[in-house]
VOMI-801418 format. One record per residue (C-alpha): chain; x, y, z; residue in three letters. Coordinates in nm, 4 decimals, padded with zeros to 6 digits. Each point is the difference from the previous one (the first is absolute). Example, Ala and Ser with C-alpha at 12.3 -4.5 7.8 and 13.67 -1.06 7.14 Angstrom:
! residues 2
+-----+----------+----------+----------+------+
! mol !     east !    north !       up ! type !
+-----+----------+----------+----------+------+
!   A !  01.2300 ! -00.4500 !  00.7800 !  Ala !
!   A !  00.1370 !  00.3440 ! -00.0660 !  Ser !
+-----+----------+----------+----------+------+
***
This chain:
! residues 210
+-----+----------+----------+----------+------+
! mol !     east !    north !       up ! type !
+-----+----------+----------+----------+------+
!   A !  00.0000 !  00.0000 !  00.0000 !  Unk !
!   A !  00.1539 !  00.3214 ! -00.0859 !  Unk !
!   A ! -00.0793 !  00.2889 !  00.2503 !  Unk !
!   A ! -00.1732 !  00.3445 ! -00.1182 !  Unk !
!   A !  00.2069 !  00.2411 !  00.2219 !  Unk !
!   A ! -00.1452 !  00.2872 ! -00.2105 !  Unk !
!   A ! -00.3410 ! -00.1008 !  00.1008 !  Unk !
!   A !  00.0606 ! -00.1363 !  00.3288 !  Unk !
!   A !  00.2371 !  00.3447 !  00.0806 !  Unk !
!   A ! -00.3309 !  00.2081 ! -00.1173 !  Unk !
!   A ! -00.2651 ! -00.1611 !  00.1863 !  Unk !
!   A !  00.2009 !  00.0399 !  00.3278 !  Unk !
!   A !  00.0639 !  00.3717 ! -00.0670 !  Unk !
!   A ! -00.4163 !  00.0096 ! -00.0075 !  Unk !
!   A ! -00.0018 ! -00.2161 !  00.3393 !  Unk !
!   A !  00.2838 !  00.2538 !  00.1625 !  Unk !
!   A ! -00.2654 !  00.3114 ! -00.1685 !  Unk !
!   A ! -00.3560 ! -00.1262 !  00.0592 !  Unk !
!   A !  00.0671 ! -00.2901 !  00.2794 !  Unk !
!   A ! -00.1298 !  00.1042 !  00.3369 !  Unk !
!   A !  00.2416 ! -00.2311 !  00.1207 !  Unk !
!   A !  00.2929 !  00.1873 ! -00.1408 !  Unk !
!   A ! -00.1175 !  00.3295 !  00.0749 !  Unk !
!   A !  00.1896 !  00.0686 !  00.3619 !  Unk !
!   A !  00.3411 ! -00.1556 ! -00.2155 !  Unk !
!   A ! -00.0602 !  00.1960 ! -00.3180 !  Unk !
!   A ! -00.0766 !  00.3366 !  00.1345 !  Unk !
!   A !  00.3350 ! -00.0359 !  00.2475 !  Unk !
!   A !  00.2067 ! -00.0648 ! -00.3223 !  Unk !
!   A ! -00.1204 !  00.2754 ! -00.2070 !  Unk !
!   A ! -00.0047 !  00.2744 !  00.2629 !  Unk !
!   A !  00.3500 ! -00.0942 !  00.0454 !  Unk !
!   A !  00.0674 ! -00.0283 ! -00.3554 !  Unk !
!   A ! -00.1163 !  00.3796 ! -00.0331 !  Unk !
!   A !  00.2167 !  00.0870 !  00.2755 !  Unk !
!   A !  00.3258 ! -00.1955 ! -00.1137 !  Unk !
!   A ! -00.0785 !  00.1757 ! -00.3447 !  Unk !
!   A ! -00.0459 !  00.3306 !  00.1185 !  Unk !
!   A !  00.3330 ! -00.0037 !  00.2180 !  Unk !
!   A !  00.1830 ! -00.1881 ! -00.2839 !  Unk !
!   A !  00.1006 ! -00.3112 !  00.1872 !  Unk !
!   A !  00.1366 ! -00.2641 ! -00.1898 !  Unk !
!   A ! -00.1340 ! -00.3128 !  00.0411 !  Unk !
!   A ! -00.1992 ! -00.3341 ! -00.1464 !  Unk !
!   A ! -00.2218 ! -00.2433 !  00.1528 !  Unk !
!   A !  00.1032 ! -00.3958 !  00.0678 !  Unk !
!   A ! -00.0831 ! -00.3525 !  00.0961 !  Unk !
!   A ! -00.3372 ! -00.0632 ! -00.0028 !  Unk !
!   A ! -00.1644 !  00.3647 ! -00.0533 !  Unk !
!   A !  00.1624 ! -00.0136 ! -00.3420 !  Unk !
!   A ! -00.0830 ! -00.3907 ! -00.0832 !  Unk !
!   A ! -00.3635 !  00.0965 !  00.0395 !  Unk !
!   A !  00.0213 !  00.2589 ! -00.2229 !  Unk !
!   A !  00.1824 ! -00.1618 ! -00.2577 !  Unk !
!   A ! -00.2708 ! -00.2663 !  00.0067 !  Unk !
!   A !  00.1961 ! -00.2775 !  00.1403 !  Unk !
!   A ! -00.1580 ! -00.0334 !  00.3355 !  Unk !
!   A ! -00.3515 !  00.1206 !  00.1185 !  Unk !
!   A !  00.0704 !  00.1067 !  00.3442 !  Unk !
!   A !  00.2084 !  00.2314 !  00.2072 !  Unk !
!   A !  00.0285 !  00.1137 !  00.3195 !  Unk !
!   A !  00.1990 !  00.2555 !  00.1194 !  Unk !
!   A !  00.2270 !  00.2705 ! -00.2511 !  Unk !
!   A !  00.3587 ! -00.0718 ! -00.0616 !  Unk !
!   A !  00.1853 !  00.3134 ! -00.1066 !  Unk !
!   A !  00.3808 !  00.0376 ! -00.1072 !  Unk !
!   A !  00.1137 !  00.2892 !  00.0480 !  Unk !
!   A !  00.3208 !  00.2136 ! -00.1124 !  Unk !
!   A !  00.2265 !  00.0249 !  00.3165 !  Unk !
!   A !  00.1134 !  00.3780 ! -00.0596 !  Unk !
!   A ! -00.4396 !  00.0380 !  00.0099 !  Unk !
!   A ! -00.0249 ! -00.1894 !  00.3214 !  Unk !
!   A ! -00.0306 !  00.3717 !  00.2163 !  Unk !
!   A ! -00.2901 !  00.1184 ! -00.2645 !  Unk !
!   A ! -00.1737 ! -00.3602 !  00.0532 !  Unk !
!   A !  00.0106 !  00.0517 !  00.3661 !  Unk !
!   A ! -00.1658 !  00.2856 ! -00.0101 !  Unk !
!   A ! -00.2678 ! -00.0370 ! -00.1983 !  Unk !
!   A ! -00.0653 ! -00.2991 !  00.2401 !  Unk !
!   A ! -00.0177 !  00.2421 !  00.2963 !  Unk !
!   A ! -00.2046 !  00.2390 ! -00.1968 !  Unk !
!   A ! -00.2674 ! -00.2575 ! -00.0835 !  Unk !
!   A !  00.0047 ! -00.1303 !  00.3323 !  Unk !
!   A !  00.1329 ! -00.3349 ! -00.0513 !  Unk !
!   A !  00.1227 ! -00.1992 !  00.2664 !  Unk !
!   A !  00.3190 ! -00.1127 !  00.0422 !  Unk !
!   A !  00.0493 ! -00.3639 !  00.1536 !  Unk !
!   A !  00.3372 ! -00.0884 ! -00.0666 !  Unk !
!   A !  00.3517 ! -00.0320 ! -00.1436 !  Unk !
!   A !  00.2981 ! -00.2103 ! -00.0484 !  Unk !
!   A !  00.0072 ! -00.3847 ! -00.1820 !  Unk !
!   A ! -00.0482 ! -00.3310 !  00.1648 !  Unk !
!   A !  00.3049 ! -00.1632 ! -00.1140 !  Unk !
!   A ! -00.1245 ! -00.1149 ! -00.3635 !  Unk !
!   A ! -00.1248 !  00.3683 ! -00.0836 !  Unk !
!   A !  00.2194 !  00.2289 !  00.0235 !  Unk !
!   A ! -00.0342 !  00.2957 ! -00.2289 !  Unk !
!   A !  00.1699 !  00.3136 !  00.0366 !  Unk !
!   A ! -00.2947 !  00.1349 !  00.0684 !  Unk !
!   A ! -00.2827 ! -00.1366 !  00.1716 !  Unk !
!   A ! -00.3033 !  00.1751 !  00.1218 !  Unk !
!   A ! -00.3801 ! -00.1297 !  00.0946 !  Unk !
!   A ! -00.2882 !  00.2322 !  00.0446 !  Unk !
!   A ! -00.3374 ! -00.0797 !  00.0515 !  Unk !
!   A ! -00.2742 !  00.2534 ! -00.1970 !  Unk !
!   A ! -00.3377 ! -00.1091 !  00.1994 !  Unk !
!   A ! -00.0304 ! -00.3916 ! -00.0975 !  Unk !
!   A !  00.2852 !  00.0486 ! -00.2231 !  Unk !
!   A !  00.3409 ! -00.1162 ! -00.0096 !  Unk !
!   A !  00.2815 !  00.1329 ! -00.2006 !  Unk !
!   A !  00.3611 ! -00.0949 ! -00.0145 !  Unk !
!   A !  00.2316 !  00.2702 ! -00.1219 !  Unk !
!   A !  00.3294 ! -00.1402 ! -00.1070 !  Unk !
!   A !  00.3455 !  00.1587 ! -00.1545 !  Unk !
!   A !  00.2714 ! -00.2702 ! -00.0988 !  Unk !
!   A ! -00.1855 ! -00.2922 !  00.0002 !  Unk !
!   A !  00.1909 ! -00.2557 !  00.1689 !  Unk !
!   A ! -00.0760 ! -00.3998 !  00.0731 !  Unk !
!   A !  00.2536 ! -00.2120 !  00.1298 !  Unk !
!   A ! -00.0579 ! -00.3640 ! -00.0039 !  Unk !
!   A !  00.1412 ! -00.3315 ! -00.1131 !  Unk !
!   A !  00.3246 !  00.1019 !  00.1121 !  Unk !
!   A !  00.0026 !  00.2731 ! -00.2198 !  Unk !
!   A ! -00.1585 !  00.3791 ! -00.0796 !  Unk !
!   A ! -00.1382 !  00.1694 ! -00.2678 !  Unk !
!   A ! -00.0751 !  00.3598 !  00.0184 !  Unk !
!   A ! -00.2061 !  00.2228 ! -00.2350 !  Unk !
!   A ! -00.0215 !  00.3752 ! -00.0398 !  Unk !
!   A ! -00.2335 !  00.2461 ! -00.1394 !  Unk !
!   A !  00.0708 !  00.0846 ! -00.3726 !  Unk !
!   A ! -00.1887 !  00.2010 ! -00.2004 !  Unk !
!   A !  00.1417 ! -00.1555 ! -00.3571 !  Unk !
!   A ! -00.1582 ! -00.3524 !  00.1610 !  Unk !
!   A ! -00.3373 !  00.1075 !  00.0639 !  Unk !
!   A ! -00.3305 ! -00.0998 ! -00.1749 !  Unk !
!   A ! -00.3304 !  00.1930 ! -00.0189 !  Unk !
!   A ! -00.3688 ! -00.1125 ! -00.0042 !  Unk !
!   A ! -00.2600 !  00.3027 ! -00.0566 !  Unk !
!   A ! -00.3036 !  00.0088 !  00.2838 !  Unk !
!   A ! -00.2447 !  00.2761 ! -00.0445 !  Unk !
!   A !  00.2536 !  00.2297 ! -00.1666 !  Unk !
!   A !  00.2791 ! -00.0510 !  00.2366 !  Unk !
!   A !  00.3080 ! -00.2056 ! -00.1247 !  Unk !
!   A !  00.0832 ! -00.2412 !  00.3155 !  Unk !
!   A !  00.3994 ! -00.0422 !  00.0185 !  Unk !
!   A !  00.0251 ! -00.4185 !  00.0680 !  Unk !
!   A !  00.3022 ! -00.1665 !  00.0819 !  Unk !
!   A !  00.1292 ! -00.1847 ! -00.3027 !  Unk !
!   A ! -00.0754 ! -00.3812 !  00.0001 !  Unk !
!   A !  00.3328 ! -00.0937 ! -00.0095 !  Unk !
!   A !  00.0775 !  00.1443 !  00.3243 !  Unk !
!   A ! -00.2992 ! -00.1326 !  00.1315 !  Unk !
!   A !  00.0969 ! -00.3611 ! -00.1100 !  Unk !
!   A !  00.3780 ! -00.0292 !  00.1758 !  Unk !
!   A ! -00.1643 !  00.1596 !  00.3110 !  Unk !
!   A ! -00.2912 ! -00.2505 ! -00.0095 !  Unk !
!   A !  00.2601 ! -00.2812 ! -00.0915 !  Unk !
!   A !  00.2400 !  00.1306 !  00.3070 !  Unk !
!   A ! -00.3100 !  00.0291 !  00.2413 !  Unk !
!   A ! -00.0909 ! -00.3495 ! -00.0229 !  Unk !
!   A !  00.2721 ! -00.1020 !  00.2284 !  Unk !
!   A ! -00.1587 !  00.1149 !  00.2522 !  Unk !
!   A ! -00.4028 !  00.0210 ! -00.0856 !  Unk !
!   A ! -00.0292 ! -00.3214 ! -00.2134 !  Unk !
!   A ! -00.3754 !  00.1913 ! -00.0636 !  Unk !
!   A !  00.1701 !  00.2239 ! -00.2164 !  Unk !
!   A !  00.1223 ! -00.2716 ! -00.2563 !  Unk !
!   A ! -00.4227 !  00.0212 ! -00.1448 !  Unk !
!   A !  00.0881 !  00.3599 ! -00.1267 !  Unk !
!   A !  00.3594 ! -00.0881 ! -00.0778 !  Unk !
!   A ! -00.1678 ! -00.2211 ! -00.2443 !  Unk !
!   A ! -00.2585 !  00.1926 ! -00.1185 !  Unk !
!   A !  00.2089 !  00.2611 ! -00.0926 !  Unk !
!   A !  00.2832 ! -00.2681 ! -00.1870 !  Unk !
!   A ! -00.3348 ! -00.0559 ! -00.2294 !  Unk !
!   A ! -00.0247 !  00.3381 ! -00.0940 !  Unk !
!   A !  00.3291 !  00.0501 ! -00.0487 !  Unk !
!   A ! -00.0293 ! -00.2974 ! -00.2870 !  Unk !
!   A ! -00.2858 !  00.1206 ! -00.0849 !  Unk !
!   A !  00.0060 !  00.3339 ! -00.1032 !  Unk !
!   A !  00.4004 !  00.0342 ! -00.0683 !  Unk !
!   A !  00.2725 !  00.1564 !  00.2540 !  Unk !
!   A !  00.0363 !  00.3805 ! -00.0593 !  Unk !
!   A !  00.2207 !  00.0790 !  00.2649 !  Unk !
!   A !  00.2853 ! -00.2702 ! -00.0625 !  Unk !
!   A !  00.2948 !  00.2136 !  00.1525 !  Unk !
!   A ! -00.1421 ! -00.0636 !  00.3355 !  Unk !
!   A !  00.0068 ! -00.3562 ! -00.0370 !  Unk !
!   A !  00.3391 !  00.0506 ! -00.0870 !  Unk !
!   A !  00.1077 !  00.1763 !  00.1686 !  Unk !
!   A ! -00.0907 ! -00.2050 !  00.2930 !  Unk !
!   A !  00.1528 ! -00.2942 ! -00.1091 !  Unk !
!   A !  00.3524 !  00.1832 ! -00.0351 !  Unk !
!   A ! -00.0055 !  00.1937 !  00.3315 !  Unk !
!   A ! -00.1721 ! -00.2310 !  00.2250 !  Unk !
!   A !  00.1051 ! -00.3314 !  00.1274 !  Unk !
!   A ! -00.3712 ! -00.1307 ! -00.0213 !  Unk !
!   A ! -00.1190 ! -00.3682 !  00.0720 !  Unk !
!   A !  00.0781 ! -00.2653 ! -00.3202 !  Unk !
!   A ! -00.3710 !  00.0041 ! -00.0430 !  Unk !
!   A ! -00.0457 !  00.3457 ! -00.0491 !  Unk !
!   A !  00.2535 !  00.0189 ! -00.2262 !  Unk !
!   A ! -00.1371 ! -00.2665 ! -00.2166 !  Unk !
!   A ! -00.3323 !  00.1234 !  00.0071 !  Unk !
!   A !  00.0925 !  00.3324 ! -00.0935 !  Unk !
!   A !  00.2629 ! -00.1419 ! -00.2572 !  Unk !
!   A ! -00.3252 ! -00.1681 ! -00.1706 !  Unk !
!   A ! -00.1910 !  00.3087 !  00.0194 !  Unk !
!   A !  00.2637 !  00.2029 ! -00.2183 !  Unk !
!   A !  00.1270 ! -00.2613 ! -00.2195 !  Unk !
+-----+----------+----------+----------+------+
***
């Protein structure tokens, strides 16, 4: 069966719109898209945020947001300003970004992260905000920065030492990867020349490219 992310990707940008269920989630993400915008903060949306709008999953739960480092002091702010509250900091030995703040917006949690580190199987990988690397999906006239899906699929691949749970989306996101063609290949790459990942990562990745 081949999967229909353009469909699947539209119909849950009507569920984030329309959904009641959505409606706490959605309006927390655009008001802080409009204020990120507005105060020119560099940043893109991961994990699982960004699956459900690409159509690969069709749930979410709380908002994932990399962030430039050198916008960190802007990002705090505008947390402050919207009265977000601030729960905690720091890693727990297999995350351990640069960066690493959680806020809770009413029933909402969001993760701000800058350097996105996971160390597992003996090993790290770490993963930093670039603009070149970024992909867009348009939502009611506003073009949504998303983590590329090439990042996305070392740090799944990396987090499954630790949460096997995450190998499901690890997976999922290996399909679309055959699927629909790689268009960030440097990352891969680059990975696999400056990180001493697992074998299996390597291989995987090596099949993805080649």
């Amino acid at each position: 069966m081949i999967n229909n992310y353009y469909y699947q990707s539209e119909a849950n940008v009507q569920c984030l719109l329309e959904d009641i269920e959505y409606s706490e989630r959605a309006d927390t993400f655009f008001k802080l898209f409009n204020e990120f915008d507005a105060a020119g903060v560099r940043w893109a949306l991961a994990c699982s945020m960004n699956l459900f709008l690409r159509g690969i999953v069709d749930e979410f739960h709380d908002l994932d947001l990399l962030v430039e480092i050198k916008d960190i002091p802007k990002v705090k702010e505008i947390m402050k300003k919207c009265d977000a509250v601030f729960i905690a900091t720091g890693g727990n030995g297999f995350c351990e970004s640069d960066i690493y703040l959680h806020y809770q917006f009413g029933r909402v949690d969001i993760d701000i992260i800058s350097g996105f580190r996971i160390v597992t199987f003996g090993t790290y990988f770490l993963y930093e905000y670039s603009e070149e690397e970024i992909d867009y999906i348009l939502v009611e006239n506003k073009k949504i920065p998303l983590v590329s899906m090439e990042a996305l699929y070392i740090l799944y691949s990396m987090m499954e030492g630790w949460q096997q749970k995450r190998r499901f989306k690890r997976v999922l996101i290996e399909e679309f990867l055959l699927s629909e063609n790689v268009k960030h290949g440097k990352i891969l790459k680059d990975a696999l020349e400056q990180f001493q990942l697992p074998g299996w990562i390597k291989r995987n990745i090596r099949d993805i490219l080649y």
